[in-house]
C-alpha positions as CSV (number, residue, x, y, z in Angstrom):
1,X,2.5,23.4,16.7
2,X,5.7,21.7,15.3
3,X,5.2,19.4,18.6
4,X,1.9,18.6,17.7
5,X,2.4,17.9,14.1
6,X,5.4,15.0,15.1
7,X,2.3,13.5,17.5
8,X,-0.2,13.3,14.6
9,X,-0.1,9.7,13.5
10,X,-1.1,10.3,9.6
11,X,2.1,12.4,9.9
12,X,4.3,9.4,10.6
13,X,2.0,6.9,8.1
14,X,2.8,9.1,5.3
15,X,6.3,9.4,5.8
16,X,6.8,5.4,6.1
17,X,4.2,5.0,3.1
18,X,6.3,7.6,1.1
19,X,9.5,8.7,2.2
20,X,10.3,4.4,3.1
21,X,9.2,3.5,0.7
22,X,10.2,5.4,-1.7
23,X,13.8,5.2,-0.2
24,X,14.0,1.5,-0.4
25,X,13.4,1.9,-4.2
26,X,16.3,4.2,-4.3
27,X,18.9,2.1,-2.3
28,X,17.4,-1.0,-4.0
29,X,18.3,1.3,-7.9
30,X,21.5,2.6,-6.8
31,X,22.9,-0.3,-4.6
32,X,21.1,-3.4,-6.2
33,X,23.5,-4.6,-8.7
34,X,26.2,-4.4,-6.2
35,X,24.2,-6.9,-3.7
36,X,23.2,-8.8,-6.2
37,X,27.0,-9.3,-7.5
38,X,27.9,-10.3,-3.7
39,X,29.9,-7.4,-3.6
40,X,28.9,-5.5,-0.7
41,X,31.4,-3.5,1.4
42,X,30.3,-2.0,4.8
43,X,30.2,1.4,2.0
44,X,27.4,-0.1,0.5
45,X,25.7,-1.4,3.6
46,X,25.7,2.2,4.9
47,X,23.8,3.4,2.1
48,X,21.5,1.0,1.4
49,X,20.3,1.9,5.1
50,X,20.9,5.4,4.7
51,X,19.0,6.0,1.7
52,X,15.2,5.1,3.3
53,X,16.0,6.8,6.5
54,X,17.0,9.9,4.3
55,X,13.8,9.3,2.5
56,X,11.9,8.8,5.4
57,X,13.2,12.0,7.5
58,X,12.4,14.4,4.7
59,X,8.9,13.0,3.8
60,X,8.5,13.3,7.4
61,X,9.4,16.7,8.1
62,X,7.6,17.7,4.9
63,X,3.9,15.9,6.2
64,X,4.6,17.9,9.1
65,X,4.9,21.0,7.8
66,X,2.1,20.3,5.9
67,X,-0.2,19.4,8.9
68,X,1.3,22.9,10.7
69,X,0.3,25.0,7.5
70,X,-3.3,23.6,7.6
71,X,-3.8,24.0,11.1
72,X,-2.5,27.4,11.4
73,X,-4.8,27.6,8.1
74,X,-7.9,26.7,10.2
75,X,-7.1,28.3,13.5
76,X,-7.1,31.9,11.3
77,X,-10.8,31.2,9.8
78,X,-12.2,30.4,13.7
């Protein structure tokens, strides 16, 4: 079901709405004052484009699990 649930595109449009998103405000909070200072070290760059993927990932895997709960939900009451 796991497979199915990565194949599901409101899976993938939640995690990009969301877990991007939401990501990009973090790096952007944590990171910002530094890019804004032009003080950016390849430390910082690594962050500002870890922080979204991380956000991204676990937003993903957590609209997945989500869409495998409710199916397993509705394949019980058939």
């Amino acid at each position: 079901m796991w497979r199915q649930a990565f194949q599901q595109r409101a899976v993938w449009t939640r995690a990009l709405k969301l877990g991007f998103t939401t990501g990009c405000v973090q790096a952007a909070v944590n990171q910002g004052d530094i890019w804004l200072h032009h003080a950016a070290t390849a430390e910082v760059v690594g962050k500002t484009i870890a922080s979204p993927l991380i956000g991204f990932t676990l937003v993903l895997v957590a609209a997945a699990e989500t869409w495998v709960q409710k199916s397993s939900e509705q394949n019980e009451n058939v």
